[in-house]
C-alpha positions in Angstrom: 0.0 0.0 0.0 1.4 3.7 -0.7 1.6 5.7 2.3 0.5 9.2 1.5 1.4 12.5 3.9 -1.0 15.7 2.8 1.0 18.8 4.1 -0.9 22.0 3.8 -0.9 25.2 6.3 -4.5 26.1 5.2 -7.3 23.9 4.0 -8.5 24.9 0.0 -9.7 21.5 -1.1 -7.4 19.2 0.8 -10.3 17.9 3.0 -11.8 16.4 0.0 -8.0 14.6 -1.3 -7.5 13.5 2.6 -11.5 12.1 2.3 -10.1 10.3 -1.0 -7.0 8.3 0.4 -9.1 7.7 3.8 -11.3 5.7 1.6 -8.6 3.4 0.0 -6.6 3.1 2.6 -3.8 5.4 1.5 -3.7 8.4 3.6 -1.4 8.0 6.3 -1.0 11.5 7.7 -2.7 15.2 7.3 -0.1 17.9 8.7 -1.5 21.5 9.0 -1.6 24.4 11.4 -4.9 25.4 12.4 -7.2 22.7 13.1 -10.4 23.4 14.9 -11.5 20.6 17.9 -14.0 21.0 20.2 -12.1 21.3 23.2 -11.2 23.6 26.4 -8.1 25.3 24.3 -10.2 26.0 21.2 -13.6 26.7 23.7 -11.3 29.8 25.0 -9.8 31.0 22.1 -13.0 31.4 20.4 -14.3 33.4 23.4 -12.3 35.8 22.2 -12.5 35.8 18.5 -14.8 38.1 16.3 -17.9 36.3 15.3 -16.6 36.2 11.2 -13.3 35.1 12.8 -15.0 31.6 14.9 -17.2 30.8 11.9 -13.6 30.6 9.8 -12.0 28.8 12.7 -15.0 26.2 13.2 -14.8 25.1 9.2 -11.0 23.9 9.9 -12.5 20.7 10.9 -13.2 17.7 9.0 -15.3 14.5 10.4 -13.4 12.0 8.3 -10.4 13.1 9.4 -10.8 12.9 13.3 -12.5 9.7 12.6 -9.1 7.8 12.0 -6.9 10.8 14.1 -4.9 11.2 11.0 -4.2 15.2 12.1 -1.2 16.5 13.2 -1.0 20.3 13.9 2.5 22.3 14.0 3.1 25.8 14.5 -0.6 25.8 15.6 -0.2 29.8 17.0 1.4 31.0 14.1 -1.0 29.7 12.2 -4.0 31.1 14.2 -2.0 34.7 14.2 -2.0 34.6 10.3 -5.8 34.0 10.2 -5.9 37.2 12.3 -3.7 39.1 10.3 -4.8 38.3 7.6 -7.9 40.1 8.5 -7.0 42.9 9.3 -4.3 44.2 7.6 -6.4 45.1 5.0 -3.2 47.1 3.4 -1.1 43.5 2.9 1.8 45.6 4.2 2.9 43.0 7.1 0.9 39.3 6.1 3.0 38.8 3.4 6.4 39.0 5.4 4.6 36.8 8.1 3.4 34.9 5.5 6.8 33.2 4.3 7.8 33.3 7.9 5.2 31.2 8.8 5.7 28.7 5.5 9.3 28.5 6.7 8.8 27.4 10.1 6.2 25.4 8.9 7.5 23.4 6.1 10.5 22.8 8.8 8.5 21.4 10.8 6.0 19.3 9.1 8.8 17.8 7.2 9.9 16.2 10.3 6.6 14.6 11.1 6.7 13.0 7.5 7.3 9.1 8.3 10.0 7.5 6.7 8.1 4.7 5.4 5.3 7.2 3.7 5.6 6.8 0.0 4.5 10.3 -1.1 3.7 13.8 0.4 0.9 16.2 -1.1 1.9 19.7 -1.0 0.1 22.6 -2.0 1.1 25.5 -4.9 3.2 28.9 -2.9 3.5 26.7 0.8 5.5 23.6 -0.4 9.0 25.0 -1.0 10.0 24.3 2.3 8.7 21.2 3.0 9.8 19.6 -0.3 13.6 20.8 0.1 13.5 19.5 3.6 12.0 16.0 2.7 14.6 15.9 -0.7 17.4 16.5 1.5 16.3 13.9 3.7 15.4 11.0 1.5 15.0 11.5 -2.5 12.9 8.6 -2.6 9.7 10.2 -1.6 7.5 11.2 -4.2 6.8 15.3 -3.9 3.3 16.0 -5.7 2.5 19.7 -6.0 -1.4 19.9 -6.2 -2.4 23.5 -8.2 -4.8 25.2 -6.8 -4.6 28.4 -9.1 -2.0 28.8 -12.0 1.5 29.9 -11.4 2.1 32.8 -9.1 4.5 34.2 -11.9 2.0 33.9 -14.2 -0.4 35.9 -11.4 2.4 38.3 -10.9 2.3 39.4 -14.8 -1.4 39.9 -14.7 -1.5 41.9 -11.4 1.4 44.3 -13.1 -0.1 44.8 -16.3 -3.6 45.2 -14.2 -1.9 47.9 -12.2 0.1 49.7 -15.0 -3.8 50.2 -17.2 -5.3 51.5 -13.4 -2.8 54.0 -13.7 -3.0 55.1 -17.4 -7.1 55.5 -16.6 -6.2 57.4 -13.6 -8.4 55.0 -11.9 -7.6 55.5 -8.2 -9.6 53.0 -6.5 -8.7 50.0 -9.1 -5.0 51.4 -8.7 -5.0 51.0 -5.1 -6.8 47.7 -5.1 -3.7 46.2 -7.2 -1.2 47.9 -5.8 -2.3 45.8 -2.4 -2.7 42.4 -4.5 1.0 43.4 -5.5 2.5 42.8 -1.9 1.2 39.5 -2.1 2.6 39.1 -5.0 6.0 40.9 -5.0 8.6 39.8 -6.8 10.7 38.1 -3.5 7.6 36.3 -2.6 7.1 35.1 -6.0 10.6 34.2 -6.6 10.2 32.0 -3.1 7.3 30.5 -3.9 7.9 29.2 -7.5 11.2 27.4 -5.6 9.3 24.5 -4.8 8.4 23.4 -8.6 12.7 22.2 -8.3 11.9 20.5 -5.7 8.6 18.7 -7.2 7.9 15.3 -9.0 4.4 15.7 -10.4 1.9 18.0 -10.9 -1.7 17.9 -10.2 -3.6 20.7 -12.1 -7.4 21.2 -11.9 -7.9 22.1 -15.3 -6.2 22.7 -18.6 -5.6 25.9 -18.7 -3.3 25.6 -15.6 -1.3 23.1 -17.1 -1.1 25.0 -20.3 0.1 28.1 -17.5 2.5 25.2 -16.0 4.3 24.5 -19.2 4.5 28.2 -20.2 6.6 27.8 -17.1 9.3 25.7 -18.0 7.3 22.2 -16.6 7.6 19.2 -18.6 4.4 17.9 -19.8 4.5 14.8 -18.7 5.0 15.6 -15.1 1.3 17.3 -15.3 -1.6 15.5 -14.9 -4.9 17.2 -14.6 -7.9 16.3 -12.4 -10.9 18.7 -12.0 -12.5 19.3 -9.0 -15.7 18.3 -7.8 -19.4 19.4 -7.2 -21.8 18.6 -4.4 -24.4 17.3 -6.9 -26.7 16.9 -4.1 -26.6 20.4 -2.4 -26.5 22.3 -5.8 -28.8 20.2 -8.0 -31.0 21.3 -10.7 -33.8 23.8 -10.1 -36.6 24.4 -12.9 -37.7 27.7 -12.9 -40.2 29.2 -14.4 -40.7 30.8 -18.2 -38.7 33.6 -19.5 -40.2 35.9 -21.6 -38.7 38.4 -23.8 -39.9 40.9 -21.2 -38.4 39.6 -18.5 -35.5 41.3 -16.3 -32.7 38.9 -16.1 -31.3 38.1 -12.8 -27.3 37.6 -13.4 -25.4 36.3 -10.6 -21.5 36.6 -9.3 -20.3 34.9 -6.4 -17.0 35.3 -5.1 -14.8 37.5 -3.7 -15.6 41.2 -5.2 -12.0 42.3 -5.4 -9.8 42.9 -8.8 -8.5 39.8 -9.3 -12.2 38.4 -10.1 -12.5 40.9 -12.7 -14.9 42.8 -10.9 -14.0 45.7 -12.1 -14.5 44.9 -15.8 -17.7 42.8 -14.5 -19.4 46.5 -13.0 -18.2 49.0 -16.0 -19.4 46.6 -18.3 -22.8 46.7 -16.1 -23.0 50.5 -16.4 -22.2 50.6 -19.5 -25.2 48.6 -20.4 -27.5 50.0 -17.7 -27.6 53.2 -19.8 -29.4 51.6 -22.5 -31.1 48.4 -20.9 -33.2 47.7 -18.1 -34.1 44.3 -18.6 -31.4 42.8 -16.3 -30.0 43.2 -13.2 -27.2 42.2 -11.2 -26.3 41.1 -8.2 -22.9 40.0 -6.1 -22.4 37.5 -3.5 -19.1 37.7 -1.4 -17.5 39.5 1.0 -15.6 42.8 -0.3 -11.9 42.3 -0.8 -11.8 45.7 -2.7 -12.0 49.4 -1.8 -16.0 49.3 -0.3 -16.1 52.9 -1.7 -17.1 50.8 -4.9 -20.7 49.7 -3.5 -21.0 53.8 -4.1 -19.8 54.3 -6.8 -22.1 51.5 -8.7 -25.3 51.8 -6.9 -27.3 50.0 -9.7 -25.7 46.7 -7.9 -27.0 44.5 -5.2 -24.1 44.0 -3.3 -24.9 41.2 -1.0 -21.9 40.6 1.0 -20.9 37.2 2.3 -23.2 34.7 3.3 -23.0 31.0 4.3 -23.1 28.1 1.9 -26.4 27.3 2.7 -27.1 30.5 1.9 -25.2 30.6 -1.4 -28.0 27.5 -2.7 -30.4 29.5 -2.7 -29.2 33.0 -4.6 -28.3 30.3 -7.4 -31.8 29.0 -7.5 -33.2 32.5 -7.9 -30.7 33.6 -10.7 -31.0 32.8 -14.0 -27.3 33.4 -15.2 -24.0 33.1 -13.9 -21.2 35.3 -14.7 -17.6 34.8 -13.5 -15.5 37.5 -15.0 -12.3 36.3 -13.4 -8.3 37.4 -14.4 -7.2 34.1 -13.2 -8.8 31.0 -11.7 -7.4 27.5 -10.9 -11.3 25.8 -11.5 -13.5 27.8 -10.1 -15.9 26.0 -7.6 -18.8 28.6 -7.9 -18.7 28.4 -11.4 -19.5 24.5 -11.0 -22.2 25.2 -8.6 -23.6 27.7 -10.9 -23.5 25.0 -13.5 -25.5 22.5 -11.7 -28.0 24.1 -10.4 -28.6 24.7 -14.0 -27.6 28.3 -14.5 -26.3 29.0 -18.0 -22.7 31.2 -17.5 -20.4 33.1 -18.9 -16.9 32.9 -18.3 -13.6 33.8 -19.2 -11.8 31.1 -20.1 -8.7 31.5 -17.4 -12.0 30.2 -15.3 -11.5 26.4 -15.7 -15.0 26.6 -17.5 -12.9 26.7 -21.0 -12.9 22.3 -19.9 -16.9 22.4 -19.8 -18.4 25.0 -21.5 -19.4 25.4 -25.4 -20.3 28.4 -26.5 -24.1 29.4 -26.5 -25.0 26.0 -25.5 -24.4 25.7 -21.5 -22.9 28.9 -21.5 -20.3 31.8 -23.3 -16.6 31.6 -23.0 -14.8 34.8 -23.2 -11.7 36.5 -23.0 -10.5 37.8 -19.1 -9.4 41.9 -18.8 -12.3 42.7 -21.3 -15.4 44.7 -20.8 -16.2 44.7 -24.1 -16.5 40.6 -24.3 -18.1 40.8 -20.8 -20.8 43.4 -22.6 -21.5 41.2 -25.6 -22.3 38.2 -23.7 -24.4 39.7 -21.5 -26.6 41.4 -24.4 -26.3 37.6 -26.2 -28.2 36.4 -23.5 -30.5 39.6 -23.2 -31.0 39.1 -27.2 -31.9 35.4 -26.7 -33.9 35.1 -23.4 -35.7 31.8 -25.6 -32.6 29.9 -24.9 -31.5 30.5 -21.4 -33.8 27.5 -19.4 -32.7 25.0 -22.6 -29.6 26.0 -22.3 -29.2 25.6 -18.2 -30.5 22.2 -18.6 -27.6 21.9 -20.6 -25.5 23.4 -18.2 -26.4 21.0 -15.2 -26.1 18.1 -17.5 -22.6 19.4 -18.7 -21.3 18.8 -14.9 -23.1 15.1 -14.0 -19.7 13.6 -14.1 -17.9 16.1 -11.7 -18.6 15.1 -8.4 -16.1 14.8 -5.9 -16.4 11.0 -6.1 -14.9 11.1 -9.4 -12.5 12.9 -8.3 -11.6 11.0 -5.5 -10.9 7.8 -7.6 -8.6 9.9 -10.1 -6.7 11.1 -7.6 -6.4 7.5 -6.2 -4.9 6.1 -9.6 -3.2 8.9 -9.8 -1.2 8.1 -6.6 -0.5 4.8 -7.9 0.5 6.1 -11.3 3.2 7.9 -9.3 4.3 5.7 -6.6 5.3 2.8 -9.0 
């Protein structure tokens, strides 16, 4: 049996690759920092949390997990000070610093609770660098896979600065400052640090295409890439059949995410007012918390800005839209885009999204082209000019996604641990 360690100071999606190797046997140990359990410790540190700050805290938990007390928390303070931080330096002029700080002492230390007879580790894309030079220097043998969760931060760096460069040719003060704080997460020393652990990794796992077409653009060998697309909870976000459109009808478009600039928000809301001038047969509205300047809720009042809700929540603002639009600049597969999907919301998309894997054009969906208002304005007034087709075509759209559920993806990344460990 291959023995497989999953080291990762945060959570993304690794709950659902730990749930995977649980299954088969293959998971031998998680390592992370922050790990919620209901005891006295976490009992008192919540007591004095803010109440956004517990809900965070109390999804670092995972049922499978605890079931087999697979976890194995390091640098469990540093890790709770970053989720802090992280939160309130709203600037990014310190969390980046303590960011590869913490990843240092971290990737020390979880390296030393890898066994010797686990077969591979699981790291995770900008936190693996030093964990994967520690384990190489320790014992070449053990197979390094670097799981993507977004494309290459150089390739995010080069967006962010060409981003930043146009804010400040438009004179655009609050997308210029809204960059210039992506930036210091982004600078070129962190960037350089992070993209140190590709040397140091065996395979890749990359969630859709368009990141392994990023990957090679990189430098990475093909054949080291093998791409497995996440999952959706078929069951939670299943199809909904709403009523009739009519050609009078006002068309509910939906975006859920994080309203910041690296979602394309910015493109998303002067494409809106652009259109707003001359239609008012649609409307939009935004689901996430605010990661930009919030003087932007002003400045586009024609916007329902919802804020962020839970993920019960999120089910049912799908089930009253009746498009999806994910404007994103970059995007390793985007999850909401798959819920949109099958809950049988048509969407449009840029095709950085992961969607370029599912959708064809005007049949579950549009694909077009990221850092474009103009695309973003002609798919919306496609769908405004052909309200007939939008409930055939998001019967299309849940259909499109019947074979991405996470238990498909939990068997591909099974093989795909066997594929390496020969």
């Amino acid at each position: 049996m291959n023995k497989v360690t999953i080291v990762h100071p945060a959570r993304q999606h690794s709950y659902r690759t730990a749930e995977a190797l649980i299954k088969t046997g293959k998971l031998h140990r998680y390592i992370t920092t922050v790990y919620y359990k209901n005891n006295v410790f976490w009992k008192i540190v919540k007591c004095f949390l803010p109440r956004r700050f517990k809900f965070k805290l109390q999804s670092k938990h995972n049922g499978e997990l605890d079931r087999g007390n697979y976890v194995c928390t390091v640098n469990e303070l540093l890790g709770l000070f970053y989720l802090i931080l992280m939160n309130v330096d709203k600037q990014k002029r310190v969390t980046p610093r303590f960011y590869t700080y913490l990843l240092n002492k971290f990737g020390k230390n979880a390296a030393k609770q890898v066994s010797d007879d686990v077969r591979a580790v699981i790291g995770y894309d900008i936190t693996a660098t030093k964990t994967f030079s520690e384990l190489k220097k320790r014992n070449d043998n053990i197979v390094t896979i670097l799981d993507m969760t977004s494309s290459p931060v150089g390739c995010i760096r080069d967006i962010l600065v060409d981003e930043y460069s146009m804010a400040i040719n438009k004179h655009n003060a609050l997308l210029e400052n809204d960059y210039a704080i992506k930036l210091r997460e982004y600078s070129t020393k962190c960037v350089l640090y992070y993209m140190k652990e590709f040397e140091y990794t065996d395979y890749f796992l990359a969630p859709s295409t368009h990141v392994k077409d990023m990957l090679v653009s990189k430098g990475i060998n093909e054949e080291k890439i093998h791409v497995i697309p996440f999952g959706v909870d078929l069951c939670k976000f299943n199809y909904v059949n709403r009523p009739p459109i009519s050609q009078e009808s006002i068309i509910n478009f939906l975006f859920v995410g994080r309203v910041e600039g690296a979602k394309g928000i910015h493109y998303l809301l002067e494409a809106v007012d652009v259109l707003g001038r001359k239609r008012t047969d649609f409307k939009l509205t935004m689901v996430g918390n605010i990661g930009c300047n919030k003087k932007i809720i002003d400045k586009y009042p024609f916007c329902h800005f919802v804020g962020q809700v839970s993920s019960d929540e999120i089910v049912n603002y799908y089930r009253n839209a009746d498009v999806f639009i994910m404007p994103s600049l970059w995007e390793g597969f985007s999850l909401s885009l798959m819920e949109a999907l099958s809950t049988g919301l048509p969407v449009i998309a840029t095709k950085v999204s992961g969607g370029e894997d599912i959708i064809v054009n005007q049949r579950n969906g549009l694909l077009i082209n990221s850092q474009s208002t103009e695309e973003i304005i002609s798919g919306i007034e496609w769908i405004l000019d052909n309200k007939s087709k939008i409930r055939l075509m998001g019967k299309e759209a849940t259909n499109s996604v019947a074979s991405y559920t996470w238990s498909a993806y939990s068997d591909n990344i099974c093989h795909f641990i066997d594929l390496c460990c020969r």
